[in-house]
VOTIRO-575707 format. One line per 4 residues: their letters; for each residue y, x, z of N, C-alpha, C. Coordinates in steps of 0.02 Angstrom, whole numbers. Layout:
N
a	Y,X,Z,Y,X,Z,Y,X,Z  ...
***
This chain:
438
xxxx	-548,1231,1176,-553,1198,1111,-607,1144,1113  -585,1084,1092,-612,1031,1081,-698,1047,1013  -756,1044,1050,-798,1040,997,-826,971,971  -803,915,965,-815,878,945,-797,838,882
xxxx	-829,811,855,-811,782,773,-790,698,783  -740,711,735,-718,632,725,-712,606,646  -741,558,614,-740,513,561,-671,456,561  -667,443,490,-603,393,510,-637,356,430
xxxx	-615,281,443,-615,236,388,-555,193,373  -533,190,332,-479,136,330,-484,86,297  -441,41,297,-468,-34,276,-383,-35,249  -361,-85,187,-300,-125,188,-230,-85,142
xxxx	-186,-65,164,-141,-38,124,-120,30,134  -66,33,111,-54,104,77,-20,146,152  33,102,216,27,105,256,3,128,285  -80,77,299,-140,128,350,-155,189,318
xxxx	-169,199,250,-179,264,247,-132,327,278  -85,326,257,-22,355,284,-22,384,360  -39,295,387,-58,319,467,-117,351,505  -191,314,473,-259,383,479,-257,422,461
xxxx	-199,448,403,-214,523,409,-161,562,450  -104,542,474,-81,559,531,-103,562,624  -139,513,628,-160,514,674,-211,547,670  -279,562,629,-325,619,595,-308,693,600
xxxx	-214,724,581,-223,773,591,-173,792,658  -169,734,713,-119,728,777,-222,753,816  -264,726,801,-328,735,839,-346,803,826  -327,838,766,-357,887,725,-341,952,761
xxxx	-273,942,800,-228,1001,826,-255,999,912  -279,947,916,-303,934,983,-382,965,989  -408,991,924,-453,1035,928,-525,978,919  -520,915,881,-582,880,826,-577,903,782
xxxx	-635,908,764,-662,929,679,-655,854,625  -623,866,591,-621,782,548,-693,811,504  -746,775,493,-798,753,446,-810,698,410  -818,715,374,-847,635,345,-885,597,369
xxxx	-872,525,343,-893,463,380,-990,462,389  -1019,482,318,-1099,492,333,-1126,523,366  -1080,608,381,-1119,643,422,-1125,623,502  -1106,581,531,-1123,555,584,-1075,591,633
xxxx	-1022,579,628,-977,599,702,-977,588,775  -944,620,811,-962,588,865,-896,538,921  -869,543,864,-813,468,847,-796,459,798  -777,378,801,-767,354,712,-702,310,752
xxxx	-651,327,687,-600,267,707,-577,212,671  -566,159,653,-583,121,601,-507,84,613  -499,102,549,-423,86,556,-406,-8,498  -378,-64,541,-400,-127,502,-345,-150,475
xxxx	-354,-199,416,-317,-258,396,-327,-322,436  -283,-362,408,-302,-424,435,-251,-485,404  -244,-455,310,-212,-489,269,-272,-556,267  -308,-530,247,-383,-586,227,-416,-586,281
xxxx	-463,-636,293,-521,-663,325,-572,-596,294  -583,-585,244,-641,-540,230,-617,-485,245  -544,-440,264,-520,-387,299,-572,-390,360  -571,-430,389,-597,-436,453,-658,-445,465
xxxx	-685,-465,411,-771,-453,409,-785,-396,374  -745,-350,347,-759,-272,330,-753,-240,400  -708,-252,450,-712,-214,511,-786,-211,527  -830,-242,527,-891,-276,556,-929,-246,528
xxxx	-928,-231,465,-985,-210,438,-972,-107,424  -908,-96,432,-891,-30,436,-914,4,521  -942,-28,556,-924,-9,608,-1031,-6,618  -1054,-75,610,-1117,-69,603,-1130,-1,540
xxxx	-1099,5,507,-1140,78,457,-1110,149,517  -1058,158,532,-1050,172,580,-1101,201,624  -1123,169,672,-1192,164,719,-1249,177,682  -1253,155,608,-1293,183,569,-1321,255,568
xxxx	-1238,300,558,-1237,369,554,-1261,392,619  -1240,375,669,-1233,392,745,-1237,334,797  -1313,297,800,-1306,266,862,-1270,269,927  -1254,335,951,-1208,352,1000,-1136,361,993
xxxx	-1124,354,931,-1042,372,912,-999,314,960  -934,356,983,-913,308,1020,-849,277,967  -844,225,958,-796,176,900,-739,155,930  -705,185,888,-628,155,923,-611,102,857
xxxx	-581,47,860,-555,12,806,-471,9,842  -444,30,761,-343,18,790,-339,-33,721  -266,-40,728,-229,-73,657,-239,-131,651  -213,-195,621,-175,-236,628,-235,-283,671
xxxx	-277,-301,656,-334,-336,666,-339,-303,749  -341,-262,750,-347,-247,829,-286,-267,862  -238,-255,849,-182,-307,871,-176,-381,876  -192,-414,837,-202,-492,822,-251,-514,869
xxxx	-318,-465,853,-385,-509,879,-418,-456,928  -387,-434,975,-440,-388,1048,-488,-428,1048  -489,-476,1083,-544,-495,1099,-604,-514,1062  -592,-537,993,-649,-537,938,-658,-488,910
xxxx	-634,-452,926,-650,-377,881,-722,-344,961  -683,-368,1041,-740,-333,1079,-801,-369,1074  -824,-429,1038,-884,-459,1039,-916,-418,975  -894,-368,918,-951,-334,877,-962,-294,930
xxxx	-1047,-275,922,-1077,-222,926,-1064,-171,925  -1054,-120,986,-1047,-68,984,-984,-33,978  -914,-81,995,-850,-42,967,-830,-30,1069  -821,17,1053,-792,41,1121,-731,39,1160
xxxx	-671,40,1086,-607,42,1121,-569,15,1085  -524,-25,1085,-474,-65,1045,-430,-44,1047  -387,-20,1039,-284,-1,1039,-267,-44,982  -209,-62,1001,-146,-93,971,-92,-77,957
xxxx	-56,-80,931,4,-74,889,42,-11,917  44,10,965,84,48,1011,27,128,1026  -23,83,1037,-68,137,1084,-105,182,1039  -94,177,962,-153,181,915,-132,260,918
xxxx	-56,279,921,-40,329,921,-46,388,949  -74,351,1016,-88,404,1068,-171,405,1080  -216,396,1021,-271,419,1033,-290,464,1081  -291,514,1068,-310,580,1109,-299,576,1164
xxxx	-252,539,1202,-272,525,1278,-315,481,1329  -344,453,1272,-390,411,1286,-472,415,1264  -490,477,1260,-533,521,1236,-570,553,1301  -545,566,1361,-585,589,1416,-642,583,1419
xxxx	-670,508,1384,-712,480,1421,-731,452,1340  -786,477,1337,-817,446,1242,-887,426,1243  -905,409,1321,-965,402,1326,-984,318,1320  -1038,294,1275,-1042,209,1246,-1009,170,1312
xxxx	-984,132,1313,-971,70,1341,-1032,11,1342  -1018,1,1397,-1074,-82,1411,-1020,-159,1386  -955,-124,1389,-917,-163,1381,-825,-124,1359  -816,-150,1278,-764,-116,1250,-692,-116,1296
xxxx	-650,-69,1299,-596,-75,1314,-528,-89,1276  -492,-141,1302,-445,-157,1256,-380,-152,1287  -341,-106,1251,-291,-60,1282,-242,-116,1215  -191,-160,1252,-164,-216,1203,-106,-226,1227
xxxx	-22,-222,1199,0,-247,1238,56,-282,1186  105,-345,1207,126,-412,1149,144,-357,1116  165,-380,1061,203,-356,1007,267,-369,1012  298,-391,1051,366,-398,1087,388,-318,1104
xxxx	355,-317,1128,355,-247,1165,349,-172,1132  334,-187,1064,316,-124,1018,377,-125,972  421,-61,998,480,-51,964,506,-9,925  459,50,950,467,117,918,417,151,858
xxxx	474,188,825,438,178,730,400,254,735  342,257,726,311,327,714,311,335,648  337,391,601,333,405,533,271,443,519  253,428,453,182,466,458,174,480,395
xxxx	137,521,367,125,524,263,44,560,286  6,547,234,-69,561,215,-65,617,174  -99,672,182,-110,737,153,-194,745,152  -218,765,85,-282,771,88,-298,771,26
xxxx	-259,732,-26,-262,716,-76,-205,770,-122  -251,812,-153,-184,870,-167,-125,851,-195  -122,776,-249,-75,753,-294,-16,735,-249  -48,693,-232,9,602,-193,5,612,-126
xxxx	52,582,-88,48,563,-16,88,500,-1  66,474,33,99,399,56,133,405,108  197,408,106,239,418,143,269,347,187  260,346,246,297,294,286,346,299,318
xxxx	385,268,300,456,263,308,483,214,351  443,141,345,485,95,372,414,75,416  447,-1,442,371,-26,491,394,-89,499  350,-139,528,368,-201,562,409,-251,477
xxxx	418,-322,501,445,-373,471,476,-418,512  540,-422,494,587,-493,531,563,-545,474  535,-561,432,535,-603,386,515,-669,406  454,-654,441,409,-709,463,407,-766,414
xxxx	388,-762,339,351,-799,296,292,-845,312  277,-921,308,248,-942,339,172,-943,337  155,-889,277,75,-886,271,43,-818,290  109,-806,341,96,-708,349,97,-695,415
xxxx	52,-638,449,41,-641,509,63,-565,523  78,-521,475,94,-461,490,158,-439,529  217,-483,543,264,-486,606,215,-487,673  177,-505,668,133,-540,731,78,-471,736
xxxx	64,-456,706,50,-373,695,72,-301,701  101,-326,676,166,-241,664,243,-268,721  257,-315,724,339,-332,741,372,-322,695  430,-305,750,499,-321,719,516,-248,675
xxxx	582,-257,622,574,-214,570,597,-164,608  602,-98,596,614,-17,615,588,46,580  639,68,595,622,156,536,655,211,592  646,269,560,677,326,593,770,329,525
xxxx	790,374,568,848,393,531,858,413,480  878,425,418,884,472,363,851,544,370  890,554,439,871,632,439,826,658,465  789,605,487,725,646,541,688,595,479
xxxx	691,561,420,626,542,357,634,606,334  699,628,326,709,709,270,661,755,306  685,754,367,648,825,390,552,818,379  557,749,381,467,731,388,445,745,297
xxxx	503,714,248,486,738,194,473,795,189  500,849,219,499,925,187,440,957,227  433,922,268,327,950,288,298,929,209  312,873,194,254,847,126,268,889,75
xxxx	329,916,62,369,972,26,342,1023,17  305,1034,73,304,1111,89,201,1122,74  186,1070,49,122,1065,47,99,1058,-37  51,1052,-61,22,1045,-121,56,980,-165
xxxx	81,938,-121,87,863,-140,137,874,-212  130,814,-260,191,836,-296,209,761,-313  177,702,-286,210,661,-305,200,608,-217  256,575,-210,268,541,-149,289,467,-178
xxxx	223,421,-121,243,350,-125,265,308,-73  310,293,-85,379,273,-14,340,226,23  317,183,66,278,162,111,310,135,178  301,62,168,344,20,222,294,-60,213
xxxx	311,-88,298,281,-150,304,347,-203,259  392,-169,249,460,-231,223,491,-155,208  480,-109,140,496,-60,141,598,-61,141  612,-112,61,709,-110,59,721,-131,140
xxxx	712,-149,189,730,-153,250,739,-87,310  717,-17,266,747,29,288,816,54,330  816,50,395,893,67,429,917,-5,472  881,-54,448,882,-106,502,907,-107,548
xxxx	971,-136,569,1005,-135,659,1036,-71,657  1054,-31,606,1086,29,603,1132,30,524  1184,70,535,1228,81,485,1197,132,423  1118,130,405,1087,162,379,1045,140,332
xxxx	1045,124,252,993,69,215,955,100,170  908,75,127,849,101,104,896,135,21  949,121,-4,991,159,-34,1005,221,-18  1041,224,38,1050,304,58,986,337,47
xxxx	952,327,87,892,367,98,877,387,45  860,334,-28,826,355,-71,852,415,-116  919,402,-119,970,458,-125,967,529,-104  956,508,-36,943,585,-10,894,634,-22
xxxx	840,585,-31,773,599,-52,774,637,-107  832,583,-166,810,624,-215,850,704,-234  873,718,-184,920,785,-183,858,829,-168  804,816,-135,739,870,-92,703,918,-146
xxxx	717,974,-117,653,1023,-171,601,1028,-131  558,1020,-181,485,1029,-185,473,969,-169  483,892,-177,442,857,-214,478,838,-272  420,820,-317,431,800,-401,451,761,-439
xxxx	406,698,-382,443,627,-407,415,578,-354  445,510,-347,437,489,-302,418,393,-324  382,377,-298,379,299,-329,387,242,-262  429,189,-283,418,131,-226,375,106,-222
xxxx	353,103,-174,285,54,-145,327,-30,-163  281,-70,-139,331,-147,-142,364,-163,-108  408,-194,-145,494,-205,-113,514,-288,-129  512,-295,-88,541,-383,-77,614,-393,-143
xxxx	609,-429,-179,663,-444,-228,732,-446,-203  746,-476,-139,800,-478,-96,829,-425,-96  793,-364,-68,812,-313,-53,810,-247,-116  783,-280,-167,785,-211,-236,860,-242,-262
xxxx	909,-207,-246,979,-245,-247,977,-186,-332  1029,-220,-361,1062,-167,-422,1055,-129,-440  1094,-71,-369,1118,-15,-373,1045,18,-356  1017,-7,-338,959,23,-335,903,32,-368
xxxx	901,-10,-412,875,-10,-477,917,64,-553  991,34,-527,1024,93,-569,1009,152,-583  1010,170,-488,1001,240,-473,934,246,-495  871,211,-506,798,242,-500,803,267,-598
xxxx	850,230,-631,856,219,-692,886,296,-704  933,310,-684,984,372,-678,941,433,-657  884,434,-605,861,484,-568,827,530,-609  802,595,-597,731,636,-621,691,631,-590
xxxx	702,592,-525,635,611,-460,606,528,-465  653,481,-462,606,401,-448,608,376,-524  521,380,-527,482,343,-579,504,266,-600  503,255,-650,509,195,-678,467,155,-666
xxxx	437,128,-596,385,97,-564,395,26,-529  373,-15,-526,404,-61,-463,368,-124,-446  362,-121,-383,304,-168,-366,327,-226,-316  341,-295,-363,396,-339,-345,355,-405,-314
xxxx	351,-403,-257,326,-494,-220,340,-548,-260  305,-570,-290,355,-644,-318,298,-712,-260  239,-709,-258,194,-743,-228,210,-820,-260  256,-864,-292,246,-927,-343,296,-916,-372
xxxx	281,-931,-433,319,-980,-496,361,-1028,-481  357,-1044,-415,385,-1130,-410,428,-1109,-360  507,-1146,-357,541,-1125,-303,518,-1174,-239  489,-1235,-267,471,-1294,-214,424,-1236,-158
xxxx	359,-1224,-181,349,-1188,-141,365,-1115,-104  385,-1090,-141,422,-1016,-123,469,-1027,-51  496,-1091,-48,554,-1121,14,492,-1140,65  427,-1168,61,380,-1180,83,357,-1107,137
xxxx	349,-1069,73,320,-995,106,384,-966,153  440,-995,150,490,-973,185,516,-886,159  506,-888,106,527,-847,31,610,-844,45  654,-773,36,723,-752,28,743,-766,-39
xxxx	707,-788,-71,748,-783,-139,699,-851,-206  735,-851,-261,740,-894,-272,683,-875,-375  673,-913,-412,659,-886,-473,701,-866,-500  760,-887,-499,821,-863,-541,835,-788,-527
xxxx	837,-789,-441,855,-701,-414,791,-655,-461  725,-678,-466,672,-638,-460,688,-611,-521  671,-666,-574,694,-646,-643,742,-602,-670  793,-611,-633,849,-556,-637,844,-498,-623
xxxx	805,-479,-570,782,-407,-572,743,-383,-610  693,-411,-623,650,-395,-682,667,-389,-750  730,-432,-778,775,-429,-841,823,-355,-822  843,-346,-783,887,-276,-767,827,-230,-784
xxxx	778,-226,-734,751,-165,-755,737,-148,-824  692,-183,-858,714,-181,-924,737,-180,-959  795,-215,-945,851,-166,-1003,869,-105,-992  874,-78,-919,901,-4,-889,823,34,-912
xxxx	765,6,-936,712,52,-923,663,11,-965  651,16,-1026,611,-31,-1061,552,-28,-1056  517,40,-1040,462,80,-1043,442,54,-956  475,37,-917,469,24,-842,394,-15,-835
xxxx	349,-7,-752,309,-59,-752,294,-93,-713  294,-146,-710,304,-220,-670,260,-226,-636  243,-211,-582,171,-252,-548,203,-315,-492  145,-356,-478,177,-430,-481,140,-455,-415
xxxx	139,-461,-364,96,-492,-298,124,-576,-320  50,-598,-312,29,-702,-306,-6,-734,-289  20,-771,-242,-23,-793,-193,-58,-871,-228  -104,-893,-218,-155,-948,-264,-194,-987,-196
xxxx	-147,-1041,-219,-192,-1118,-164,-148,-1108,-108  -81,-1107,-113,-28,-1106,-72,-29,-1187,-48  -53,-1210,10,-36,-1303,45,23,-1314,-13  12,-1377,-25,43,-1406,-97,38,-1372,-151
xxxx	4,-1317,-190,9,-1301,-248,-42,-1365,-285  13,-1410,-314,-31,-1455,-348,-63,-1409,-437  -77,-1465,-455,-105,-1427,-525,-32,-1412,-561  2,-1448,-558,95,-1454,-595,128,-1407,-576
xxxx	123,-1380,-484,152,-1316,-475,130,-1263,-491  58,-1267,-491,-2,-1201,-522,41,-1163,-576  46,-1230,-629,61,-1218,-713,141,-1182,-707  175,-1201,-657,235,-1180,-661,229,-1109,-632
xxxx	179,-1083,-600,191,-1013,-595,157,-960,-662  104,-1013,-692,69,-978,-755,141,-953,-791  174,-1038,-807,217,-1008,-869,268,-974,-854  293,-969,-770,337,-906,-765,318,-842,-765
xxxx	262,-845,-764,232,-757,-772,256,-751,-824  206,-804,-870,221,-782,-951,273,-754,-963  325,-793,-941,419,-765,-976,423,-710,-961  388,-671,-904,428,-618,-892,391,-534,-916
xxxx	437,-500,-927,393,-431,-945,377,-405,-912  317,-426,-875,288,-405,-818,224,-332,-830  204,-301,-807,132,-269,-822,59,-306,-794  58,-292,-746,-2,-323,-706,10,-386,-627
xxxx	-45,-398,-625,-37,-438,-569,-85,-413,-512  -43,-433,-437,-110,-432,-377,-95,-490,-344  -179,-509,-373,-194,-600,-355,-217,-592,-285  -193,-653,-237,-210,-659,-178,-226,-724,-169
xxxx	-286,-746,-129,-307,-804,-109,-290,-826,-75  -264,-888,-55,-238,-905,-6,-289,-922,52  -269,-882,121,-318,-912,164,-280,-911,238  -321,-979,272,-290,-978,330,-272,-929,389
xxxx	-216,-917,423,-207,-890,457,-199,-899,511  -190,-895,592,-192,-928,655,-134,-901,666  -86,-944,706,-25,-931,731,21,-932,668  21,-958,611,60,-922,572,64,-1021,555
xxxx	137,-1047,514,146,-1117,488,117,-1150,430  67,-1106,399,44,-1138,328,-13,-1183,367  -55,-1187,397,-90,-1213,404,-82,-1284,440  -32,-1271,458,-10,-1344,485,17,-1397,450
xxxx	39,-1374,347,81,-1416,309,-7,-1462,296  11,-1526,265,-8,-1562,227,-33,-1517,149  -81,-1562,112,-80,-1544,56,-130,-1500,22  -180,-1458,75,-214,-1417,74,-256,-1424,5
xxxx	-261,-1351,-22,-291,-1344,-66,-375,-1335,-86  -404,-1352,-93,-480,-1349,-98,-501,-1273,-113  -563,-1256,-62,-580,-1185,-88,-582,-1168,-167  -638,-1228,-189,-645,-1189,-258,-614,-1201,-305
xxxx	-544,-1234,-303,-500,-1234,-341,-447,-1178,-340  -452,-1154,-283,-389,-1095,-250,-460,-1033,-312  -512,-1041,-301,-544,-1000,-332,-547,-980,-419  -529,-1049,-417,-527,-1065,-487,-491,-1025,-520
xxxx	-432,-1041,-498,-347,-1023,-509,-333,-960,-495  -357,-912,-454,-357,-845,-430,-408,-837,-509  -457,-842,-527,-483,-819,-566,-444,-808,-643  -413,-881,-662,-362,-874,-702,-300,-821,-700
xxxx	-272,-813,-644,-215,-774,-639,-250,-695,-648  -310,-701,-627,-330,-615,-646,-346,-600,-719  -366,-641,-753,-359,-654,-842,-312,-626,-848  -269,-693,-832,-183,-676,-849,-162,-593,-855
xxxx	-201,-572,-798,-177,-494,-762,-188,-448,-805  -272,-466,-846,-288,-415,-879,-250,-427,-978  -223,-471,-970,-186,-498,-1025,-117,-465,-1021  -79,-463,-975,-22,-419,-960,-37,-337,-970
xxxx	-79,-327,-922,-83,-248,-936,-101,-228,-1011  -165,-264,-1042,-148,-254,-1086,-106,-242,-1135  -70,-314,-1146,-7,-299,-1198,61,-246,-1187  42,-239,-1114,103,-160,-1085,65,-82,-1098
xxxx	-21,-96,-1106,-36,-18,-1129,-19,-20,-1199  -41,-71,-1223,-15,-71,-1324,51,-48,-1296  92,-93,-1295,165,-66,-1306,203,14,-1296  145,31,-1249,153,102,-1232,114,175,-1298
xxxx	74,133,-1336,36,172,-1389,103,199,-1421  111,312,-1423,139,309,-1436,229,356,-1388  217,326,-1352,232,349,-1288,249,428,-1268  290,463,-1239,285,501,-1232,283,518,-1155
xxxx	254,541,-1100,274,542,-1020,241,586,-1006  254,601,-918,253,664,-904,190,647,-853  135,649,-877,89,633,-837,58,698,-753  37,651,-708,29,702,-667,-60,699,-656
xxxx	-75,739,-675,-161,758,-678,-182,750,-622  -249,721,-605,-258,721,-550,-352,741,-511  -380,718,-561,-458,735,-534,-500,723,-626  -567,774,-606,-593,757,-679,-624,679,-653
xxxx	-650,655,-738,-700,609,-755,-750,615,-818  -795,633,-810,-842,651,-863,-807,711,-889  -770,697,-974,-769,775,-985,-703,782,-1003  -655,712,-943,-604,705,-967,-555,724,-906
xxxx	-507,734,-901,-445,738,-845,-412,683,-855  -393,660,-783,-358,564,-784,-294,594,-733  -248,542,-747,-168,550,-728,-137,506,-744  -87,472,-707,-38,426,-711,43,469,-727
xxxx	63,426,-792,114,442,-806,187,397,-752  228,433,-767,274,392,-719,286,336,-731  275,281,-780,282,214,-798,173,194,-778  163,212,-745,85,190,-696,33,185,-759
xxxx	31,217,-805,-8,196,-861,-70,269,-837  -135,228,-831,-188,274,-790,-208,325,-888  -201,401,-876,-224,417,-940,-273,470,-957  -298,469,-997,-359,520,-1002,-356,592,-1056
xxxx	-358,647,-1032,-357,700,-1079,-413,738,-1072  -425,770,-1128,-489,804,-1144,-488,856,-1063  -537,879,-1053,-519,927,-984,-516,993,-984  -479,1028,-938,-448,1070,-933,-434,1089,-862
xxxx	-503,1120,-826,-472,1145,-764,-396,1174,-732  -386,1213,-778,-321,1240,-732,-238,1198,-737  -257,1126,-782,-222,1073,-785,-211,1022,-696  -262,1023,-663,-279,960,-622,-224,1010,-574
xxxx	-194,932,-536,-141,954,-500,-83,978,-537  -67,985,-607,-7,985,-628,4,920,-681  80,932,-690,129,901,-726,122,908,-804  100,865,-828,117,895,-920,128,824,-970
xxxx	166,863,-999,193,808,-1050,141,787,-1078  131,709,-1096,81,693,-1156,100,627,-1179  72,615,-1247,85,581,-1281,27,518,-1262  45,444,-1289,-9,387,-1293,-29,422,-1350
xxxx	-97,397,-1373,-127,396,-1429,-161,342,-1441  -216,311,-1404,-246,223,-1415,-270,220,-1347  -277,145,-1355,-303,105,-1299,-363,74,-1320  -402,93,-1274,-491,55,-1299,-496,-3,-1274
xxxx	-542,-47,-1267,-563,-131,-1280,-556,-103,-1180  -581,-75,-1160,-589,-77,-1072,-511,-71,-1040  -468,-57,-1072,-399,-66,-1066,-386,32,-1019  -393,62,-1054,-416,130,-1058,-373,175,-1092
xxxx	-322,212,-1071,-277,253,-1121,-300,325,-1123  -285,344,-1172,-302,434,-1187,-246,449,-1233  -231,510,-1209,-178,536,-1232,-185,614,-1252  -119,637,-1300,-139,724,-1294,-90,742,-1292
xxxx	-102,828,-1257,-47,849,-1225,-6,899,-1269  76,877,-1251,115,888,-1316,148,966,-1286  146,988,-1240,190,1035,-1194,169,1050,-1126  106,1089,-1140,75,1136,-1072,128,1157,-1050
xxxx	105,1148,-957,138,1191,-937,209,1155,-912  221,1083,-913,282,1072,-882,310,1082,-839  232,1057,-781,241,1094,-706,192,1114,-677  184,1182,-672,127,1201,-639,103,1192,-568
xx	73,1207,-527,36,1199,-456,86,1252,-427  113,1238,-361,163,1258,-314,133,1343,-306
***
């Protein structure tokens, strides 16, 4: 038996989580103790983004606190950033071992030897070459688990480097996601969030699509309910909207890419779809689901967003019954075609404008918690706060009830009651006892 301790940090999306804690408990059986990141392990693995420029200056500074805990800790950094950038990742201080896209998986064989390096090793190989899909979901968290399903992007959008990261798209089969679901089944979890680099691209190069699956899914006992992570507009076809409308298990949730207002640029970003398509999904859901909630990815200081295209993505937000927004800055990327158009946008105007659209953001959610005052949903409890219990109902509305230990970790009906000036819901509960703890 392995006596040694390992720390893990993650950086970026819902994804990496999914995957450090799989690879966390693939080390765990191999006989490491997982600890927390302060108490000073005697490996840390730092798992990266590398959507933003400041993704990549969090590697840097996670890794120096790191050495903090444990001058001798030996540092492995994986995940996307270690893929992209080996070699700038071996000039920080103190990181010992790099893996990439392929290798991240097989930690534990590369563990013999955990003694500091004079010089990091970078175990890297193209992304051409990385074909095969490891499924993974995060357990730790008694509520939720992030389930990964899909991987990789054929999209190749021109301000995105995550093909160049992850590859090409791939999943496992229907039946070996089912069988991986019913481990998460069989655990405390009661609510599951579907988890993919290009998630509707499920079954890719196979007679198998992110429809079936979800289908199948929702036949599974012992989980409760299930929510989509974000799904490219292209691919949230109809019927798939229908079915989430029709279901008991998939929440009235949905987290839709639009990244501009403007189709000029959207063809720019090398975007599948069009304003007309986008809108249309978002008008369906709503009528199939009025109570539904919209979250909205936008990208700000896109090469050519003049001030005229800016305005044209303001006032298409406006039209639509959206809930919230996630504002993204636009920033350069290497290897990838935005940086090569004409037109470039000035930092502190891209700053400007990101600042506006997060207004905007808190202006949407707002007018979707009012609309919800009132409300009736089946909230799932999840941890105290002061002297209150907080839970997201299945339409994502975060809510607060007086507390009640033997509530956390279950299901119970509750009502809206008001929304405070901090954009803050509290609710009370109409029917203990909906669903208790497994």
């Amino acid at each position: 038996m392995n006596s040694k301790t390992a720390a893990f940090y993650t950086l970026g999306c819902k994804l990496n989580f999914s995957e450090t804690s799989t690879i966390s408990r693939d080390l765990e059986e191999e006989g490491y103790a997982k600890i927390d990141f302060e108490l000073g392990a005697d490996i840390y693995i730092v798992n990266t983004c590398s959507v933003t420029d400041q993704a990549d200056k969090k590697c840097r500074n996670i890794v120096r606190k790191a050495l903090k805990y444990n001058p001798n800790a030996f540092i492995i950094v994986i995940g996307c950033y270690a893929q992209l950038k080996p070699e700038e990742i071996s000039t920080i201080e103190g990181v010992d071992l790099v893996l990439g896209a392929q290798e991240k998986f097989n930690i534990g064989k590369y563990l013999d030897d955990t003694n500091k390096k004079n010089k990091p090793v970078l175990l890297n190989q193209s992304i051409k070459n990385v074909k095969t899909f490891y499924p993974g979901y995060s357990l730790g968290d008694r509520t939720r688990s992030f389930f990964k399903v899909q991987d990789g992007c054929n999209y190749f959008c021109s301000f995105c480097t995550i093909p160049l990261a992850r590859g090409k798209s791939r999943s496992g089969s229907i039946s070996q996601t089912i069988e991986k679901a019913k481990e998460i089944g069989r655990s405390e979890v009661k609510e599951v969030v579907l988890t993919g680099i290009n998630l509707g691209d499920f079954g890719y190069g196979t007679n198998e699509n992110f429809f079936q699956l979800i289908k199948e899914l929702d036949q599974l006992n012992g989980i409760y309910r299930y929510r989509i992570s974000s799904i490219e507009p292209d691919l949230l076809s109809e019927e798939i909207i229908q079915f989430v409308n029709s279901s008991n298990k998939f929440v009235p949730h949905f987290h839709i890419p639009l990244q501009s207002g403007s189709d000029y640029l959207l063809k720019k970003m090398r975007r599948k779809y069009d304003t007309d398509l986008y809108c249309s999904r978002i008008r369906l859901i709503k009528k199939l689901m009025p109570h539904a909630c919209i979250g909205v990815d936008v990208i700000v200081g896109f090469p050519g967003e003049t001030k005229e295209e800016f305005n044209k993505t303001i006032e298409y937000l406006k039209s639509l019954p959206i809930s919230y927004l996630h504002v993204f800055t636009y920033s350069e990327r290497a290897n990838t075609n935005a940086p090569k158009m004409n037109d470039v946008v000035p930092m502190d105007i891209r700053r400007k404008r990101s600042k506006q659209l997060r207004i905007l953001s808190l202006k949407l959610k707002l007018k979707f918690y009012n609309e919800n005052i009132g409300y009736k949903g089946k909230v799932l409890l999840e941890s105290k706060e002061e002297n209150n219990l907080i839970g997201f109902t299945e339409n994502y509305i975060k809510v607060k009830i007086p507390f009640d230990d033997k509530m956390i970790n279950t299901i119970q009906e509750v009502r809206i009651e008001k929304i405070n000036s901090d954009i803050e819901a509290y609710g009370s509960v109409l029917k203990k006892h909906v669903l208790l703890n497994k």
